[in-house]
C-alpha positions, 0 to 999 in steps of 0.5 A: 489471474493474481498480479502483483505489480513492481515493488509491493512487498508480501508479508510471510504467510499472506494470502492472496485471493485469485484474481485480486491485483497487488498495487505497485509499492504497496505493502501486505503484512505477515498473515494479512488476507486480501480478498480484494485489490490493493491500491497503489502504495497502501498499507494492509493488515488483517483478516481480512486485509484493510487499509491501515495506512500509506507506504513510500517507495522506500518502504517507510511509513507516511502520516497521511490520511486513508483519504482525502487531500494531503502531503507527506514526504519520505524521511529517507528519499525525501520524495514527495507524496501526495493524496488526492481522494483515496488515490497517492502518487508521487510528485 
């Protein structure tokens, strides 16, 4: 079974492989193809799909890392956003 959990964002014509799971708030770009699970708030483009980088809850861009120990805030919502490893979680 394909989920794709609250608030991720599917480009036009993606492809989403059986079985993969979507995370909340990430976000799949227009033609991109995942072939596996997608982290919460991640970025993916391609085809295959990689992580290219980290969105908000809002939909905005964040400059941080695709790993390791960071902070960034939304520009619009001024939440802020932090990276521990390769997991992101709002504060």
């Amino acid at each position: 079974m394909t989920t794709v959990k609250r608030g991720a964002t599917l480009g036009a014509n993606c492809t989403i492989v059986c079985g993969v799971t979507v995370g909340e708030f990430a976000f799949v770009a227009a033609g991109a193809v995942i072939n596996r699970d997608v982290r919460p708030y991640a970025l993916m483009a391609g085809v295959p799909a990689r992580q290219i980088g980290w969105m908000s809850e809002h939909g905005e861009r964040l400059d941080l890392p695709l790993q390791g120990d960071a902070s960034a805030k939304c520009p619009i919502t001024g939440k802020t956003y932090k990276l521990t490893g390769t997991t992101l979680a709002v504060e």
